[in-house]
C-alpha positions, 0 to 999 in steps of 0.5 A: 568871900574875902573883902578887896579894893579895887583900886586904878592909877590914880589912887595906887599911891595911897591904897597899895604903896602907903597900905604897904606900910601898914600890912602886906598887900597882895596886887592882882592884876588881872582881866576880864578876858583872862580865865587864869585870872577869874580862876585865881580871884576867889582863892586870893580872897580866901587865902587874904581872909584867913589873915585876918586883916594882916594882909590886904587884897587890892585888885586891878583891872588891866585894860580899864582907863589908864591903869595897864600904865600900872602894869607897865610900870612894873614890867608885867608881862603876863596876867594874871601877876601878883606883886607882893608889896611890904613897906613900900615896895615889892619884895616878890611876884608870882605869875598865874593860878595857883592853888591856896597852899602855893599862895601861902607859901608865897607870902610866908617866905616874902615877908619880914 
């Protein structure tokens, strides 16, 4: 399947902030306990793959360490969200599963 990072608080800044300046990055946030987010991770993988390196999927594992501060910061409210980041910021979320042409779209009409 597709390649990911896993990423935590302490390294968000440099693998979805400064990545966002390069490519469109797609953050999961999600939890093992969650079945919409188990649902959700291998089409987010396949979706990101067939970019061909445009766009990268970072993940984040809410209820691990610190990072429901993550979650937090960004005022999520359900899991799994999926926050688009494009230079720096984020330009769109989705909460949920959703199939593959859903996420396509997703990312087609959120990008410059």
């Amino acid at each position: 399947m597709g390649q990911y990072t896993e990423t935590s608080l302490e390294r968000f800044d440099t693998d979805v902030i400064q990545a966002s300046h390069e490519n469109i990055v797609l953050l999961d946030l999600w939890a093992e306990w969650c079945p919409p987010c188990i649902t959700i991770a291998p089409i987010l993988e396949q979706v990101v793959e067939e970019y061909e390196g445009e766009v990268l999927l970072v993940k984040i594992e809410v209820d691990d360490g610190d990072n429901m501060k993550i979650a937090g910061q960004y005022q999520v409210r359900g899991f799994p969200t999926i926050l688009l980041f494009q230079n720096g910021e984020e330009k769109a979320r989705f909460s949920g599963a959703k199939p593959a042409s859903f996420i396509k779209d997703f990312i087609e009409d959120n990008t410059d």
